[in-house]
C-alpha positions in Angstrom: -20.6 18.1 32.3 -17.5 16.7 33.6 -19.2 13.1 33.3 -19.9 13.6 29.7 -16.3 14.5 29.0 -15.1 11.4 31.1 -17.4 9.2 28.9 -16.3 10.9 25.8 -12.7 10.0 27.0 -13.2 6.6 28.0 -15.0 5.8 24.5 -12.2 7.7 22.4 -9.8 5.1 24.5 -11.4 1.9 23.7 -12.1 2.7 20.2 -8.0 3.9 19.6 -7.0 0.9 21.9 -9.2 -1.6 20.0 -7.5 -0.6 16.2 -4.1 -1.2 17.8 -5.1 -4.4 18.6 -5.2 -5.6 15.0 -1.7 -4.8 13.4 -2.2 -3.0 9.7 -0.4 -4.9 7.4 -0.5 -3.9 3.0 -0.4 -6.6 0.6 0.1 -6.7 -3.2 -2.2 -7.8 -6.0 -0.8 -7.6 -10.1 -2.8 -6.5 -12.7 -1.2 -6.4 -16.1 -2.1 -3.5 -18.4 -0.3 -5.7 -21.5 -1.2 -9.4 -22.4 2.1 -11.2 -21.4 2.7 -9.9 -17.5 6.1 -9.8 -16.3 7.0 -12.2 -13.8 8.2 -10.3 -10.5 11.4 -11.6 -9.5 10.5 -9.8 -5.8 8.4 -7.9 -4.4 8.8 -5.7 -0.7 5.7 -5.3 0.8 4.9 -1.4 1.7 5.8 -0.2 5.2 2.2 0.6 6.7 2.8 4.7 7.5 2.6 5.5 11.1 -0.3 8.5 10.7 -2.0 6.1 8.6 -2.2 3.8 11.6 -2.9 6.7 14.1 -5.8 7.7 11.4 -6.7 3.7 11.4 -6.5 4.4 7.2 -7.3 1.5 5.2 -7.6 1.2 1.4 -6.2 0.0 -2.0 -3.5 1.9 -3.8 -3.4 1.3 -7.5 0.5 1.9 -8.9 1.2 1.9 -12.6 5.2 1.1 -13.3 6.9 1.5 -16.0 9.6 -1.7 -15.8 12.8 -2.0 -18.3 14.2 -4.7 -19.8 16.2 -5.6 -17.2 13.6 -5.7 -14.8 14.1 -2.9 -12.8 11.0 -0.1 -12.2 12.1 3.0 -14.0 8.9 5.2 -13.3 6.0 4.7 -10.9 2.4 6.8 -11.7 -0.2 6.6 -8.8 -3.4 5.6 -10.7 -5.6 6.2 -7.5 -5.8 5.5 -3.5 -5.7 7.3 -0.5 -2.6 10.5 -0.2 -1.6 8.3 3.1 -1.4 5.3 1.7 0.2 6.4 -1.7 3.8 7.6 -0.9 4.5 3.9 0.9 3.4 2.5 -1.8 5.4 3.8 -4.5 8.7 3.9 -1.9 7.9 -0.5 -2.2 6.7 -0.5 -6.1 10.4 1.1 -6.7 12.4 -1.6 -5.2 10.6 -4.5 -7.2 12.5 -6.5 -9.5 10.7 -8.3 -12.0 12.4 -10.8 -14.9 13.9 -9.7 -17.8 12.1 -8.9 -21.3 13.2 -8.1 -25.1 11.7 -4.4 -23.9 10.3 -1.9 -21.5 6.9 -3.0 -20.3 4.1 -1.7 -18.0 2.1 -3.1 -15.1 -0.5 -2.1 -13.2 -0.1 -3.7 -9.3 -3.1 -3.0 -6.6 -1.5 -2.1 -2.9 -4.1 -3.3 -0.3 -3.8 -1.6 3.3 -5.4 -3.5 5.7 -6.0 -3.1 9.4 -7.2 -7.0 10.0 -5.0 -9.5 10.2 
């Protein structure tokens, strides 16, 4: 029995150790819900959340934002993704700054969490 749970261990090690060995990173994708997109003036990429990495959580994050006509995100509504992925998200989608328009505009943008490189 103690072999087992020695086995057990060592296994649990290598498969924790081998998802650190890959650093999680998110990246950003635009997806316009109107026909003329805004043009994003810049962006910050989401912080990857630290039980996220523990969890070795991956997945895409889908953000609808309302943005005024100064270019600044006014309102953010989680469309879908993953509850550990989500607040990260919306914490980056809120300090975008995207070019100014005549009026108030929304935009759909795709967070993609990653754990390869």
């Amino acid at each position: 029995m103690n072999g087992k749970k020695r086995l057990l261990g060592y296994g649990l090690a290598i498969i924790l150790g081998g998802s650190l060995a890959a650093a999680p990173r998110a990246r950003a994708q635009e997806n316009s819900t109107d026909t003329a997109k805004r043009k994003v003036k810049s962006k910050v990429l989401p912080d990857y959340p630290e039980l996220a990495k523990q969890m070795n959580a991956t997945g895409k994050v889908k953000i609808e934002a309302t943005i005024a006509a100064d270019g600044r995100v006014t309102n953010t509504k989680v469309v879908g993704g993953s509850p550990l992925l989500i607040g990260a998200a919306q914490d980056a989608m809120r300090k975008w700054r995207f070019e100014p328009a005549a009026k108030e505009s929304v935009e759909v943008i795709e967070f993609d969490f990653s754990g390869h490189n």
